[in-house]
C-alpha positions as CSV (number, residue, x, y, z in Angstrom):
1,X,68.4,-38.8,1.6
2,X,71.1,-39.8,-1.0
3,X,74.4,-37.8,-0.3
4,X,74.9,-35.3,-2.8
5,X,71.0,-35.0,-3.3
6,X,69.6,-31.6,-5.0
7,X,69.9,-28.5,-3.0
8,X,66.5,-27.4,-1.3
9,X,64.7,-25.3,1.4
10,X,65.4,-22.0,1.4
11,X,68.8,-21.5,1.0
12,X,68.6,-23.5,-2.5
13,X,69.2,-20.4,-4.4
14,X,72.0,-17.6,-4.1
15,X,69.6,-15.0,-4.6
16,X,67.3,-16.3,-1.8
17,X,70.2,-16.3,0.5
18,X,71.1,-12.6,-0.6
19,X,67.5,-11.9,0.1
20,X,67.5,-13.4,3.4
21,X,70.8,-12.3,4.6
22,X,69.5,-8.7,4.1
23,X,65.8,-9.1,6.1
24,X,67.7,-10.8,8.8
25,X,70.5,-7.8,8.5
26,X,67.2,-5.2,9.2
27,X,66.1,-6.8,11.8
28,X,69.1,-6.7,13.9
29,X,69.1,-3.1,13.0
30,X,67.7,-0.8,15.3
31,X,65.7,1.5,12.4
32,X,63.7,-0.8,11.5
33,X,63.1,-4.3,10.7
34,X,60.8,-4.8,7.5
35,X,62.3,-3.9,3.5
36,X,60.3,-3.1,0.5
37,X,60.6,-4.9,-2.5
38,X,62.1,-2.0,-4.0
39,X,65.0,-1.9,-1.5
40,X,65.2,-5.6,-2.0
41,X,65.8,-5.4,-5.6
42,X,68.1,-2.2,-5.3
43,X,70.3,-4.4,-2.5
44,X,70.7,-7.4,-4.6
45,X,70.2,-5.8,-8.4
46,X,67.3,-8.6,-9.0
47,X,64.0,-7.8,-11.1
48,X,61.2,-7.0,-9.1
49,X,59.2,-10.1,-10.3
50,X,61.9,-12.2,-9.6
51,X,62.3,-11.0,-6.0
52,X,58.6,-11.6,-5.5
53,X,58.7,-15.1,-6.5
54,X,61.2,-15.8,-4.1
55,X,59.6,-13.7,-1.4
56,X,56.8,-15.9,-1.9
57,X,58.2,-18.6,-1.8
58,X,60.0,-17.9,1.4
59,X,56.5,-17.3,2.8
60,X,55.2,-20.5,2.3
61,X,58.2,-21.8,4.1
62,X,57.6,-19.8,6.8
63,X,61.0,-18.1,7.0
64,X,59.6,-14.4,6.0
65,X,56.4,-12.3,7.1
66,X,54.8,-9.5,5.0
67,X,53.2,-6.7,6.7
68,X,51.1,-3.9,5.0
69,X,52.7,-0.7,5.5
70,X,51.4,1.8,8.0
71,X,51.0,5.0,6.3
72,X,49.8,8.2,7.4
73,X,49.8,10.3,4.3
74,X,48.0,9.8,0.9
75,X,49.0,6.4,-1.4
76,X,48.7,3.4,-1.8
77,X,50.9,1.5,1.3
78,X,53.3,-0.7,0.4
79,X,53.7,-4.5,1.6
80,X,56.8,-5.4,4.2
81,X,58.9,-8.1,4.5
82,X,61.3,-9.1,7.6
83,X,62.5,-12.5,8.5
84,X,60.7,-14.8,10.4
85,X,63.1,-15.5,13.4
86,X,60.7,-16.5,15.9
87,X,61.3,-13.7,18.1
88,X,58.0,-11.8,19.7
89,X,56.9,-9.9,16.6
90,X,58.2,-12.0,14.3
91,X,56.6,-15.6,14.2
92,X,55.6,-17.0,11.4
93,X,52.1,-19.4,11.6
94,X,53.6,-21.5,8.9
95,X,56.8,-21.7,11.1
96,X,54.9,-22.5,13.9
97,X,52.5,-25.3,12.3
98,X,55.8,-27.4,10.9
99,X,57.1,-26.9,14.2
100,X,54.2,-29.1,16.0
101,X,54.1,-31.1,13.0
102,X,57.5,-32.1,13.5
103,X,57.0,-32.7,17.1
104,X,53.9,-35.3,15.6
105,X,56.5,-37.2,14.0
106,X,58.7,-37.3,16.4
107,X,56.6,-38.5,19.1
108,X,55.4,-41.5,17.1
109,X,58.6,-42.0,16.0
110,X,59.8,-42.0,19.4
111,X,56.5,-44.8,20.4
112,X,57.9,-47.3,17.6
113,X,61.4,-47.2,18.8
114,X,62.8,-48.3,21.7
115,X,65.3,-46.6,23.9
116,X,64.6,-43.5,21.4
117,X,63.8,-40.9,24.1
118,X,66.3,-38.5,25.2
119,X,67.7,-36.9,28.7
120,X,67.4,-33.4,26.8
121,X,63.5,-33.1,27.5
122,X,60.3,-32.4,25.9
123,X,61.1,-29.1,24.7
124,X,64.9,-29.7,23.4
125,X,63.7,-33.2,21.6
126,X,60.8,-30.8,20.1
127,X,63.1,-28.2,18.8
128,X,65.4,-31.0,17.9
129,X,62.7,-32.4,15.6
130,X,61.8,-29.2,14.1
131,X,65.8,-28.8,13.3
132,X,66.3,-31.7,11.6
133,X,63.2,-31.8,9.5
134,X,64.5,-28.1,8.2
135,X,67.6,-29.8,7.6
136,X,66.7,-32.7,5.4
137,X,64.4,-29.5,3.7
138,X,67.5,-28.0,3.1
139,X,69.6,-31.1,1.8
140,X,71.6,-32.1,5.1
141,X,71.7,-35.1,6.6
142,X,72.2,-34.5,9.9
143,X,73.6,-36.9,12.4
144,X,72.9,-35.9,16.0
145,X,74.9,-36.5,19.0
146,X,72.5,-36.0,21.8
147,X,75.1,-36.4,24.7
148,X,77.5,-33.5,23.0
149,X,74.9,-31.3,21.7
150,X,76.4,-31.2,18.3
151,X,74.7,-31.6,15.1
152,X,76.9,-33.0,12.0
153,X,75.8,-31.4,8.8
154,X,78.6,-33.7,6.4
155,X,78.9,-33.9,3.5
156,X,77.2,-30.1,3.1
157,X,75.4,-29.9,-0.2
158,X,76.8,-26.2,-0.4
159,X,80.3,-27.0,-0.6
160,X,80.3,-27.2,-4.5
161,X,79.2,-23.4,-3.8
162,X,81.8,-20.5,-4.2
163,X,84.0,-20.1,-1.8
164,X,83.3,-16.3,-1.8
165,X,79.6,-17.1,-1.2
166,X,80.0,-19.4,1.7
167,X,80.4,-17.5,4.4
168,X,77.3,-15.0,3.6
169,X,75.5,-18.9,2.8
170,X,76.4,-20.0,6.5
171,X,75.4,-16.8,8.2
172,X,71.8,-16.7,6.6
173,X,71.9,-20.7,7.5
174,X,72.7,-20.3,11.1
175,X,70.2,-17.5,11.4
176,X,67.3,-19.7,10.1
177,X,68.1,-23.1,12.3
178,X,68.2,-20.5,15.1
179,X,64.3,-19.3,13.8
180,X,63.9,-22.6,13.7
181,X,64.5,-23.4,17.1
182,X,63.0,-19.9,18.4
183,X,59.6,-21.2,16.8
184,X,59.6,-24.7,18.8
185,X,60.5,-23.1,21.9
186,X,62.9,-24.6,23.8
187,X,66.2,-23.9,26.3
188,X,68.2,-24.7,22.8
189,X,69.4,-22.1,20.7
190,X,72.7,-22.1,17.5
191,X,75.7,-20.9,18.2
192,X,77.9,-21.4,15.3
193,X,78.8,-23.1,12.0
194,X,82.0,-24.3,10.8
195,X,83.3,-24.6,7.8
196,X,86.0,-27.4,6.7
197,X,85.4,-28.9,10.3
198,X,84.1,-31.2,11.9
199,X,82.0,-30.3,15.1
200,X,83.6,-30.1,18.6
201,X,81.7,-30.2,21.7
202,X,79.0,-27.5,22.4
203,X,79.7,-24.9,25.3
204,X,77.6,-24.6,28.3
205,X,77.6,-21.0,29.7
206,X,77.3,-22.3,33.3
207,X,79.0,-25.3,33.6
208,X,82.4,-22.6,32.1
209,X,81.5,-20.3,34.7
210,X,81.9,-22.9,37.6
211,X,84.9,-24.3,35.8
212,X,85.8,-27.5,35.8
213,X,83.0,-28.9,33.5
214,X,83.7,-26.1,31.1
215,X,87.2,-26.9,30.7
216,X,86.6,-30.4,30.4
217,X,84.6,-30.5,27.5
218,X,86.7,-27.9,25.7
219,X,89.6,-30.4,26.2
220,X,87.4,-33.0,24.4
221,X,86.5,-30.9,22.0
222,X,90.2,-29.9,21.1
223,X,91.5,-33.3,21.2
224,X,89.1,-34.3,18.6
225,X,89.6,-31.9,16.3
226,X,93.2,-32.7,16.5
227,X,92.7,-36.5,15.6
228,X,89.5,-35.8,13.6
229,X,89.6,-36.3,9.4
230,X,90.1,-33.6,7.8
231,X,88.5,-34.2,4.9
232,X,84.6,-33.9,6.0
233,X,83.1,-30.4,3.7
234,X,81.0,-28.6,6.2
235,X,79.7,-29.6,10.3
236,X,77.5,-27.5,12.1
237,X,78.6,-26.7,16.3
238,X,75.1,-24.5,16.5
239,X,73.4,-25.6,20.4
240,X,73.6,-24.1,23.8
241,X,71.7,-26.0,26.6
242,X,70.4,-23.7,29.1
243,X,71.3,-24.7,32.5
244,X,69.5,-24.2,35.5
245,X,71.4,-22.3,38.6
246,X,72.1,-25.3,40.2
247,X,74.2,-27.1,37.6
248,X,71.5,-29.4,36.3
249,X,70.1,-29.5,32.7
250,X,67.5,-27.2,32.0
């Protein structure tokens, strides 16, 4: 993919990410977790039709279920949306089926090429190729460092964006790679994304907790960004690797 390629996926259009931001916003809320169309287009100040076009069309990407309302009075019930994070409750089949496909492509990828497997394991490389396909779906190209656990999303296709809109853009971003990588199943999950930066090392809970490892690789990390360009738009420092209890990679 051509740097500076169009703008796709799902977070191709402000109003999508407003949409998003607020289904992902209920359901971190303890209330409840789906929104009506209505309270979709009261939120964001959209037209009905227009929030149902891209309500579709976040369906058939698999980043949003509709669920028929449960009513028990009269009238008609009304159709629910929430975000497809990949939690129990809220997996999306559509998710799910590019999330085997990518593994597909991965796998035969991995056959052709020599020396392609990695020390992460079946399940990390799986949710590693259902990250990047959503990636390149979303106009990244992302260059992965395997041994750091980082994931370099430069040059962003969002930085032309307003500034005032970025941060709302890489929330609702951060929350779909981690839906992303919730579907696949795996010991992986995102933890951040920069802005402006380039990516540093990622943390691992355990290996901070016994010390020396931890401090290590946040000394790496800073001496980096120290020498690092400056001039990179947007990197992404979004993976944990679980570790198992005694010190080795999960």
């Amino acid at each position: 993919m051509a740097n500076g390629g169009s703008v796709c996926g799902p977070i191709s259009s402000y109003s999508r990410v407003q949409i998003l931001h607020l289904l992902f916003e209920a359901g971190s809320a303890k209330a409840r977790a789906e929104l009506s169309i209505a309270e979709l287009c009261e939120a964001t100040g959209l037209h009905p039709n227009t929030v149902r076009e891209h309500l579709q069309r976040l369906i058939e990407g698999g980043h949003v279920i509709p669920t028929v309302e449960h009513r028990t009075t009269r009238g008609r019930p009304r159709t629910l949306y929430r975000a497809a994070t990949g939690a129990p409750g809220a997996s999306s089949p559509v998710a799910r089926d590019k999330a085997k496909a990518a593994a597909r492509r991965g796998d035969l990828m991995r056959s052709m090429i020599p020396d392609a497997e990695s020390d992460l394991g079946r399940d990390a490389t799986y949710q590693l190729d259902a990250l990047v396909e959503h990636l390149e779906e979303s106009g990244f190209e992302p260059l992965i460092d395997d041994g750091s656990l980082t994931i370099d999303l430069s040059p962003c296709p969002h930085a032309a964006s307003r500034s005032e809109d970025r941060p709302m853009l890489c929330r609702v971003h951060l929350e779909l790679m981690q839906s992303v990588l919730n579907e696949a199943g795996g010991p992986l999950e995102a933890e951040c994304v920069r802005d402006a930066v380039l990516a540093s090392d990622l943390h691992r809970p355990a290996a901070r907790r016994h010390g020396a490892d931890g401090r290590g690789n946040d000394a790496a990390a800073s001496q980096r960004g120290a020498t690092a360009s400056q001039n990179r738009s947007s990197a992404w420092n979004g993976l944990i690797r679980s570790l198992s209890p005694d010190g080795n990679s999960g």
